[in-house]
VEXMI-752944 format. One record per residue: residue number from 1; residue in three letters; x, y, z of N, C-alpha, C in turn. Coordinates in nm, 4 decimals, padded with zeros to 6 digits, m for minus. Layout:
BEGIN
num | residu | n_X | n_Y | n_Z | ca_X | ca_Y | ca_Z | c_X | c_Y | c_Z
NUM | ALA | X | Y | Z | X | Y | Z | X | Y | Z
...
***
This chain:
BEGIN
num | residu | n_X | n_Y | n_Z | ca_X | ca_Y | ca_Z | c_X | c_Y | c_Z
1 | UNK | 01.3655 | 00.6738 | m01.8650 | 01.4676 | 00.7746 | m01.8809 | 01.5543 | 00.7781 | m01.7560
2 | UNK | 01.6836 | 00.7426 | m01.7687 | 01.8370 | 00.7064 | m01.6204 | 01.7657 | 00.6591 | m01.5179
3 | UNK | 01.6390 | 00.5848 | m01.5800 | 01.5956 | 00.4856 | m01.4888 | 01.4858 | 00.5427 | m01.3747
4 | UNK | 01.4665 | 00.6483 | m01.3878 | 01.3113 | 00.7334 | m01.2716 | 01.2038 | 00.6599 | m01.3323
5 | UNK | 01.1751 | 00.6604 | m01.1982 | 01.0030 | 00.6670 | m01.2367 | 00.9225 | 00.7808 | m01.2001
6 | UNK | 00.8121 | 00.7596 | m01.3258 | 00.7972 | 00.9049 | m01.2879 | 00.6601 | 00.9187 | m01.1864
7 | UNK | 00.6572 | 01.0407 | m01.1143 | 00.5396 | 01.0356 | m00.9787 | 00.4372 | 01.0083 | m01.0457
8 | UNK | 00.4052 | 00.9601 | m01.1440 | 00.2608 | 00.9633 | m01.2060 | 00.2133 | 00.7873 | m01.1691
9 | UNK | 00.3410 | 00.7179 | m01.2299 | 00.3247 | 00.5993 | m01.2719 | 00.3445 | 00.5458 | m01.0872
10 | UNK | 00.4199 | 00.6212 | m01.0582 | 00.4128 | 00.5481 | m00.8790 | 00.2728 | 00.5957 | m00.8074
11 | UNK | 00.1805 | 00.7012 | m00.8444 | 00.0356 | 00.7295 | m00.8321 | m00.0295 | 00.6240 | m00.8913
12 | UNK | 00.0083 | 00.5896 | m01.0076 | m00.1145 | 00.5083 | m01.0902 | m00.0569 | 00.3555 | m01.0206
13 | UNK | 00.0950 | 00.3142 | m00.9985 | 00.0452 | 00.1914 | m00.9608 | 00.0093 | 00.1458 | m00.7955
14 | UNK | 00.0165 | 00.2532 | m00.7475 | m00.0789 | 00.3303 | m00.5496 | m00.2009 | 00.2755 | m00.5923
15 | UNK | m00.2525 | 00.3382 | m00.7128 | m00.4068 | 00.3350 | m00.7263 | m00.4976 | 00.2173 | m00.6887
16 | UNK | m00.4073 | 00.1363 | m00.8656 | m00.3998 | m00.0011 | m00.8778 | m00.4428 | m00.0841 | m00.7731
17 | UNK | m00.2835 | m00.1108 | m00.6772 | m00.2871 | m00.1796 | m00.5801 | m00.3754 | m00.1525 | m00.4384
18 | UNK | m00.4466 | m00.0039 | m00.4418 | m00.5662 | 00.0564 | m00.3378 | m00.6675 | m00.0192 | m00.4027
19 | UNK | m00.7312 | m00.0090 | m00.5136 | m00.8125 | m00.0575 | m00.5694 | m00.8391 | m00.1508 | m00.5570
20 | UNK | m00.7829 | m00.2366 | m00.5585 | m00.7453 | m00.4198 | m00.5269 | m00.7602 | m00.4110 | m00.3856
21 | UNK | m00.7380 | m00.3823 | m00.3431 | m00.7907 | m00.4081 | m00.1253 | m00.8658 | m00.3203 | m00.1202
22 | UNK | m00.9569 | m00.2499 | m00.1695 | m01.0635 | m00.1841 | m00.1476 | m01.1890 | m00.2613 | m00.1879
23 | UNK | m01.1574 | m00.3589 | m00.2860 | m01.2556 | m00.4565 | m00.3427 | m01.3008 | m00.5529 | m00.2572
24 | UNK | m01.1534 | m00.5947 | m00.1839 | m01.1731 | m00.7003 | m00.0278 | m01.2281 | m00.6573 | 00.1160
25 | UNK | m01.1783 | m00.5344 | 00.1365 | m01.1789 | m00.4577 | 00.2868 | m01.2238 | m00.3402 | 00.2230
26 | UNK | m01.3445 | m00.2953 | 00.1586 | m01.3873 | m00.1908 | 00.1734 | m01.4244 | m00.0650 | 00.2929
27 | UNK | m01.3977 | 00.0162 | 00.3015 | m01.3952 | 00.0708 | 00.3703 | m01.5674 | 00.1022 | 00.4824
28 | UNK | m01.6731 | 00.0464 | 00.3730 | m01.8008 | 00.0781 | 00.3849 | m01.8380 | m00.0176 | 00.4466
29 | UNK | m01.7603 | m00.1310 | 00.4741 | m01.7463 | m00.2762 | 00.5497 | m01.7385 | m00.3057 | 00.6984
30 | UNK | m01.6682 | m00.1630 | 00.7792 | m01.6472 | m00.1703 | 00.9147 | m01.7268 | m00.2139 | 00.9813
31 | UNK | m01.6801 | m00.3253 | 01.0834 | m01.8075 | m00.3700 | 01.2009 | m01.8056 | m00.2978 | 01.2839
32 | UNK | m01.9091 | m00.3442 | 01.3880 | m01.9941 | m00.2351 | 01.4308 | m01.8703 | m00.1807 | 01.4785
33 | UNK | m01.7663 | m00.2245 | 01.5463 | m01.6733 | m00.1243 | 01.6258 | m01.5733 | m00.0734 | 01.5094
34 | UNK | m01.5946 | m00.0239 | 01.3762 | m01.4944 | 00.0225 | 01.3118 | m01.4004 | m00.0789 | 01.2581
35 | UNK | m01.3778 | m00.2101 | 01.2877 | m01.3073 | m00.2620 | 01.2640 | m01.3252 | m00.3647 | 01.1558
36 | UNK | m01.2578 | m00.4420 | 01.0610 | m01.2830 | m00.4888 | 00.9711 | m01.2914 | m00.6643 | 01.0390
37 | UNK | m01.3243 | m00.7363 | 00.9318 | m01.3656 | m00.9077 | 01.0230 | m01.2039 | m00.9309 | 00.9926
38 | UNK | m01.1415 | m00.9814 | 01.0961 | m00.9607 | m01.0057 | 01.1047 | m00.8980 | m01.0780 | 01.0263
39 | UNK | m00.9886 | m01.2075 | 00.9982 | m00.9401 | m01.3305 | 00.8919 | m00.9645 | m01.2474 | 00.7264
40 | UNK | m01.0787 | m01.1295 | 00.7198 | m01.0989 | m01.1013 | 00.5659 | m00.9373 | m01.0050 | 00.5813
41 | UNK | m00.9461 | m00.8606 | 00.6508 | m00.8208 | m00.8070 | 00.6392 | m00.7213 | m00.8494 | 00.6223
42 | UNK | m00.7030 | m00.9835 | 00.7221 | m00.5402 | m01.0341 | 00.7226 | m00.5225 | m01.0953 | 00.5751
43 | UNK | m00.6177 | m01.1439 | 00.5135 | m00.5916 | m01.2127 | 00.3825 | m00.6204 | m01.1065 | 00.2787
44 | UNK | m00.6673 | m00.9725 | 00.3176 | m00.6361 | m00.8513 | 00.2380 | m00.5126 | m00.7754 | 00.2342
45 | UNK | m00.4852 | m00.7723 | 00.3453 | m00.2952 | m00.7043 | 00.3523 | m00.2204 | m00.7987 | 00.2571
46 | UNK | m00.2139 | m00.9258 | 00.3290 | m00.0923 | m01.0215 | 00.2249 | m00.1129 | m01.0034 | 00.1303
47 | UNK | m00.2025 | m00.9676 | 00.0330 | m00.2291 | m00.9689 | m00.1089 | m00.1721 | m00.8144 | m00.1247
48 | UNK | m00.1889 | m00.7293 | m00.0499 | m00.1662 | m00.5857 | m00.0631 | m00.0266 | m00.5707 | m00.0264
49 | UNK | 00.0709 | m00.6426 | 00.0459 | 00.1814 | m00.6051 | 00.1156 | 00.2647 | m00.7003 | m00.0271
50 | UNK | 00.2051 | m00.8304 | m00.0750 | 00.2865 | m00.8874 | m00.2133 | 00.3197 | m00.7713 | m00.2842
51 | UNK | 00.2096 | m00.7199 | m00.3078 | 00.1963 | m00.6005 | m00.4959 | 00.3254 | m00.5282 | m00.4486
52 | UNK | 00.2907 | m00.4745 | m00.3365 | 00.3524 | m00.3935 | m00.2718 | 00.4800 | m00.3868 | m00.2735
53 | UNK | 00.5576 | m00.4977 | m00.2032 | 00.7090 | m00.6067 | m00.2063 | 00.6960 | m00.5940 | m00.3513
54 | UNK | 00.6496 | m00.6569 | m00.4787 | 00.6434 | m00.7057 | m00.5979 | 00.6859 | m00.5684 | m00.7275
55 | UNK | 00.6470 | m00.4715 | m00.6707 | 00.6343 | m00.3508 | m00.7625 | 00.7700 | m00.2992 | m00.7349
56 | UNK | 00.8205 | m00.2673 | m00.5477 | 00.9213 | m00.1828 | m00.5165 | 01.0283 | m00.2817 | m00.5677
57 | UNK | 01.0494 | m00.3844 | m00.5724 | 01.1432 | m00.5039 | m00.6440 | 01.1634 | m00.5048 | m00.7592
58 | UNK | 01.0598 | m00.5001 | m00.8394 | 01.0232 | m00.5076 | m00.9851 | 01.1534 | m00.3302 | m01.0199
59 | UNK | 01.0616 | m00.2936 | m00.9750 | 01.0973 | m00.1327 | m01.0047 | 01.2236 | m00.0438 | m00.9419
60 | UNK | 01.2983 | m00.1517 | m00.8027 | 01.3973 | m00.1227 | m00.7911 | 01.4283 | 00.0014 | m00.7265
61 | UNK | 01.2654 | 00.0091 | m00.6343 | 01.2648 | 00.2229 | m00.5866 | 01.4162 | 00.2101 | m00.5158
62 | UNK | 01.4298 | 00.3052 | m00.4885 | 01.4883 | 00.4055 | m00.4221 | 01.4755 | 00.4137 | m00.3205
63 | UNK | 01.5464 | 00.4895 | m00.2191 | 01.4902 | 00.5740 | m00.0928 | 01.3795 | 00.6454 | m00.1042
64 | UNK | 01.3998 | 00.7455 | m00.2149 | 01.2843 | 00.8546 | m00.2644 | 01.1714 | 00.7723 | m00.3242
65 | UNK | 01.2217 | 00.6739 | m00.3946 | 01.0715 | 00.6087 | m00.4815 | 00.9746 | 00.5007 | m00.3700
66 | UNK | 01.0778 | 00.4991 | m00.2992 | 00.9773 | 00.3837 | m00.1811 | 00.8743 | 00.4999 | m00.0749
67 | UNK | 00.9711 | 00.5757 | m00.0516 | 00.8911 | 00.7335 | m00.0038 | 00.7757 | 00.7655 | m00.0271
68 | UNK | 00.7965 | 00.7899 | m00.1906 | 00.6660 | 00.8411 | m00.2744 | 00.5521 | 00.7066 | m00.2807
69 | UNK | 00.6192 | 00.6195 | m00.3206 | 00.4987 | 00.4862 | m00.3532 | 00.4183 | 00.4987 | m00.2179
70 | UNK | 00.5027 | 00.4804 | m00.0762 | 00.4034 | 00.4788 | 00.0284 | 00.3170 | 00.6052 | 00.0742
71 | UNK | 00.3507 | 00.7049 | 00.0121 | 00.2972 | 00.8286 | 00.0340 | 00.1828 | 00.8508 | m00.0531
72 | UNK | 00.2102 | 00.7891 | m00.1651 | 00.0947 | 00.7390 | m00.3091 | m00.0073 | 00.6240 | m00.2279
73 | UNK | 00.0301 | 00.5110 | m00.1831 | m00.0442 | 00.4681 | m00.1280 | m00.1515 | 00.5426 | 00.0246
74 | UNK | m00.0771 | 00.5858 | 00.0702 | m00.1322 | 00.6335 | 00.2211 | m00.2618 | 00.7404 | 00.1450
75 | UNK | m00.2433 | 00.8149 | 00.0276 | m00.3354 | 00.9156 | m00.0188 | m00.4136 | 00.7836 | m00.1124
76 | UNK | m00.4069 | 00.7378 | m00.1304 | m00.5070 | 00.6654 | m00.2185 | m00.6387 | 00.6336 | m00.1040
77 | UNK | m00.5162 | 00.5742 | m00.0011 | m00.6572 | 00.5058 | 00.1146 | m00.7111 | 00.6184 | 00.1435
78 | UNK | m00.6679 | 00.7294 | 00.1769 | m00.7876 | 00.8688 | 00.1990 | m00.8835 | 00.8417 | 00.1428
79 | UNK | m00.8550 | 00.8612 | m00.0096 | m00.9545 | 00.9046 | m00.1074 | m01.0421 | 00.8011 | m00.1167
80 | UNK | m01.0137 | 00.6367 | m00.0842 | m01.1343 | 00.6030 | m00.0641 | m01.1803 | 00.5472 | 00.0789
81 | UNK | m01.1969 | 00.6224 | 00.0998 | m01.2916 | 00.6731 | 00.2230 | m01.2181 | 00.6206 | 00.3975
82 | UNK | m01.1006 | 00.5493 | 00.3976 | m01.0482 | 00.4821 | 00.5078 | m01.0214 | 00.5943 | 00.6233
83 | UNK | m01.0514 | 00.5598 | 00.7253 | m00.9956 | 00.6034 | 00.8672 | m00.8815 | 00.6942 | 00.8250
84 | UNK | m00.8096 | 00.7899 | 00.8555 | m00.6952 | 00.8012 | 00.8620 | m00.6017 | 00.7533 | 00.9642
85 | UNK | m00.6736 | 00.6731 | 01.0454 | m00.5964 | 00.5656 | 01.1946 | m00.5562 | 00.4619 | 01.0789
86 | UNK | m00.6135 | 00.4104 | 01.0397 | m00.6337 | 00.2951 | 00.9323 | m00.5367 | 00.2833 | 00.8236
87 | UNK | m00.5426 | 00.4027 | 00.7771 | m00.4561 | 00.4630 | 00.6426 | m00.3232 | 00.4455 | 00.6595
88 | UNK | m00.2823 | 00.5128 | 00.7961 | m00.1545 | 00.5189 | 00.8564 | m00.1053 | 00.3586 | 00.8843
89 | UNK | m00.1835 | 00.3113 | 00.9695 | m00.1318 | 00.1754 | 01.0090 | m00.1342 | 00.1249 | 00.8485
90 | UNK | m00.1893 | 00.1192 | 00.8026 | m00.1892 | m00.0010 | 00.6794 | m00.0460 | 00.0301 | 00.5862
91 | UNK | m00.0158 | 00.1556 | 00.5919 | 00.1354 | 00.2210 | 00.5096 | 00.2378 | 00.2155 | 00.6187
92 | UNK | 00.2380 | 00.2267 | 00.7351 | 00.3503 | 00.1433 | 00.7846 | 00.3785 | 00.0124 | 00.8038
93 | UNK | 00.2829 | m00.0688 | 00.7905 | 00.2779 | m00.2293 | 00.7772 | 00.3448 | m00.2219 | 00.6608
94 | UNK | 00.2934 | m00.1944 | 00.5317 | 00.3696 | m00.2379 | 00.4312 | 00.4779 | m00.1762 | 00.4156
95 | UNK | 00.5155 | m00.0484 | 00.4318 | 00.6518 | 00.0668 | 00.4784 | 00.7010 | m00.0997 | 00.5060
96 | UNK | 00.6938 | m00.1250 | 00.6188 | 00.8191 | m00.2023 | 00.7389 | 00.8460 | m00.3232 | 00.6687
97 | UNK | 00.7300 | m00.3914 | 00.5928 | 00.7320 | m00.5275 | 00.5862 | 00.7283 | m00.5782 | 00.4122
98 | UNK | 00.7391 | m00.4700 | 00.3787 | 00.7226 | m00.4859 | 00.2111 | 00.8377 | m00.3926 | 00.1584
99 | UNK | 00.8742 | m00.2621 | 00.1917 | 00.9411 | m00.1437 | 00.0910 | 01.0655 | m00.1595 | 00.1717
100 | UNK | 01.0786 | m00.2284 | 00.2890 | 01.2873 | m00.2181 | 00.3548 | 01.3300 | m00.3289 | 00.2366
101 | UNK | 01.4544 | m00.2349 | 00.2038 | 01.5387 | m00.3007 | 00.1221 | 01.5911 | m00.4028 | 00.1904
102 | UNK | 01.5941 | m00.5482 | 00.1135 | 01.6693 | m00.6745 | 00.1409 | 01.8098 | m00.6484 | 00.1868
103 | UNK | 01.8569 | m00.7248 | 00.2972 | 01.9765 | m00.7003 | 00.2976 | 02.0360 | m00.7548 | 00.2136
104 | UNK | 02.1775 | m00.6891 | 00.2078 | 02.2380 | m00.7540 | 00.0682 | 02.3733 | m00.7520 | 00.0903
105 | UNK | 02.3914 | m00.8153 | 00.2112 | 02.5378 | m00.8838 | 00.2757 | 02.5092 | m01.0267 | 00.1742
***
C-alpha cells in the first residue's frame, strides 16, 4: 500500500536475518574473554551485513525504513541474549556498511 512497509514485516524480516547469525555466533558461544572466535564472526557478519544490503535494496527503505530495520535488528540481538556492547557494534557495522544509500551520481 504507496509502497510502506509495514513495522511488522521490517520486525519479522530483523528476526529472520537475527536468527540466521545466531545459528553461527551464538551468543552462548563467547570465549573465555567474551569474545567470539574472529574467523567464525567475520564469516557471520558478511552473511548478516548481505541479507542486510539485500533486503534494504530489495525493499528500497527509506531514511525511516533503514532506521526502523536497524532498530528491528539492534532489538532482536537483545532478545537473544547478546551483549548490548555487541548489539550496538554489530548495528552500526551494518548501519555504515550495508543500509547507506548507494551513491547515485
Amino acid at each position: 500500500m504507496f509502497g510502506f512497509l509495514s513495522a511488522k514485516g521490517i520486525r519479522d524480516e530483523a528476526r529472520a536475518i537475527i536468527l540466521k547469525f545466531a545459528e553461527t555466533s551464538p551468543p552462548s558461544r563467547n570465549g573465555p574473554n567474551g569474545i567470539f572466535s574472529e574467523e567464525q564472526l567475520n564469516r557471520s557478519l558478511e552473511l548478516l551485513y548481505s541479507q542486510v544490503a539485500s533486503y534494504a535494496l530489495g525493499q528500497r527503505l527509506g531514511i525511516i525504513g533503514r532506521a526502523r530495520f536497524a532498530k528491528a535488528l539492534q532489538d532482536e540481538l537483545l532478545l537473544r541474549g547478546y551483549p548490548a556492547e555487541i548489539a550496538s557494534k554489530v548495528v552500526s557495522s551494518a548501519t555504515i556498511s550495508s543500509l547507506v544509500v548507494p551513491d547515485r551520481s
